[in-house]
C-alpha positions in Angstrom: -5.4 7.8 11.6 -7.8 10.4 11.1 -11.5 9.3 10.2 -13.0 10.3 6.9 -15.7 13.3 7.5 -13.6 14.4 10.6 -12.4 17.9 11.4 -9.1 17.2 9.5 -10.8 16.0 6.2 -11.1 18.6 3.8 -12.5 18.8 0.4 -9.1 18.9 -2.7 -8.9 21.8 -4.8 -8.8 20.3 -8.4 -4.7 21.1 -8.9 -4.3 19.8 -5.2 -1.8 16.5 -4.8 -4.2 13.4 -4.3 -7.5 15.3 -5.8 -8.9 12.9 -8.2 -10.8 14.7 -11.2 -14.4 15.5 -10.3 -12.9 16.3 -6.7 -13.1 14.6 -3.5 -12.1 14.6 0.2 -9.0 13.5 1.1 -7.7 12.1 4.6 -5.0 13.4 6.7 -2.9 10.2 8.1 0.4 10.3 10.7 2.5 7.8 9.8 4.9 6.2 12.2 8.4 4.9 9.9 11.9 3.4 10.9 14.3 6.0 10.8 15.9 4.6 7.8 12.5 4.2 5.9 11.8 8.0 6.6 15.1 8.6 4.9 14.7 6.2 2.2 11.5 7.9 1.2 12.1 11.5 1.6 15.4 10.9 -0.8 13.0 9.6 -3.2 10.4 12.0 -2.9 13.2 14.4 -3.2 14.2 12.8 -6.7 10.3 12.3 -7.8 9.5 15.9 -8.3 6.5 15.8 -6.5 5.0 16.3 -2.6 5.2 14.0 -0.5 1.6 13.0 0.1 1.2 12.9 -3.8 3.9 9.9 -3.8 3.2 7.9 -1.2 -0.6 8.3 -2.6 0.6 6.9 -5.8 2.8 3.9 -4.1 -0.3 3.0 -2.0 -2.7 2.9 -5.3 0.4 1.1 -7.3 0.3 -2.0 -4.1 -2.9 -2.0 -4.2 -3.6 -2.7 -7.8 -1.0 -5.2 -7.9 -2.7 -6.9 -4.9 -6.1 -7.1 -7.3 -4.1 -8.0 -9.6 -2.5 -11.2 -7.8 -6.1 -12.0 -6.2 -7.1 -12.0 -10.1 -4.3 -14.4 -11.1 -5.0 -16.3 -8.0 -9.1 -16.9 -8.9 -8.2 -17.9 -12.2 -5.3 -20.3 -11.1 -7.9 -22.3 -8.6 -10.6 -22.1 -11.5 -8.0 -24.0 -13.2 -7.3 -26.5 -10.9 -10.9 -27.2 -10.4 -11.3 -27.7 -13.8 -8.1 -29.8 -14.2 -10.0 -32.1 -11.2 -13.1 -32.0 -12.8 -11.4 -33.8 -15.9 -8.5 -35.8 -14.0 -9.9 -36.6 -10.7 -8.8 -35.0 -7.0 -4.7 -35.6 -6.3 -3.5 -38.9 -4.4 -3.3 -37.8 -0.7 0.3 -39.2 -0.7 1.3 -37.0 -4.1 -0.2 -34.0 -2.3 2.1 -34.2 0.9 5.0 -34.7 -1.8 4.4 -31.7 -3.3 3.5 -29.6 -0.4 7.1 -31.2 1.5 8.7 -29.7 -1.7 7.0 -26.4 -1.7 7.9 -26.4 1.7 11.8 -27.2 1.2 11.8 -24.4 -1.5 10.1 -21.9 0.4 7.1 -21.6 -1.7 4.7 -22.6 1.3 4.7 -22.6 4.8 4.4 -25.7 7.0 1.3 -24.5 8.2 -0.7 -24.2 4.9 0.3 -28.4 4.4 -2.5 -30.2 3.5 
């Protein structure tokens, strides 16, 4: 992985793949992918219309907005539940271990985040 501000950053040309508007410096990276995963991508690259680099720009920035977007949901979910004890008072210790067992049997949670 190259560092930003190394000899392989460069500054974008404004029509360039990846240059965000009001320019920037963008990064070269070497990937290392499964054969099949090369192959996977490249066809859709292929199909997309557009470089390489530009899609695989765009995949990273679509994850990473959905991860904000789950740590988001998350936040509010545990504001919720502190406000739901707030009102009702903590869980029975022996309801909690039924519900994690459950979550557990249903694959929801791992044994190792049981209460």
């Amino acid at each position: 992985m190259t560092e930003p501000g190394s000899e392989k950053s460069r500054n974008t040309k404004p029509n360039e793949p990846g240059a965000k508007p009001g320019g920037g410096k963008v990064v070269r990276l070497s990937l290392s992918l499964d054969s099949q995963l090369d192959t996977r991508l490249r066809d859709a690259v292929a199909e997309s219309g557009v470089t390489m680099s530009a899609w695989v720009s765009q995949a990273i920035e679509e994850r990473l907005e959905r991860l904000q977007a789950d740590l988001e949901a998350d936040l509010k979910v545990q504001q919720r539940l502190r406000e739901l004890d707030e009102f009702f008072g903590p869980v029975p210790e022996d309801i909690a271990r039924e519900v994690d067992e459950e979550m557990i049997r249903l694959g929801l949670m791992s044994p190792k985040d049981r209460r």
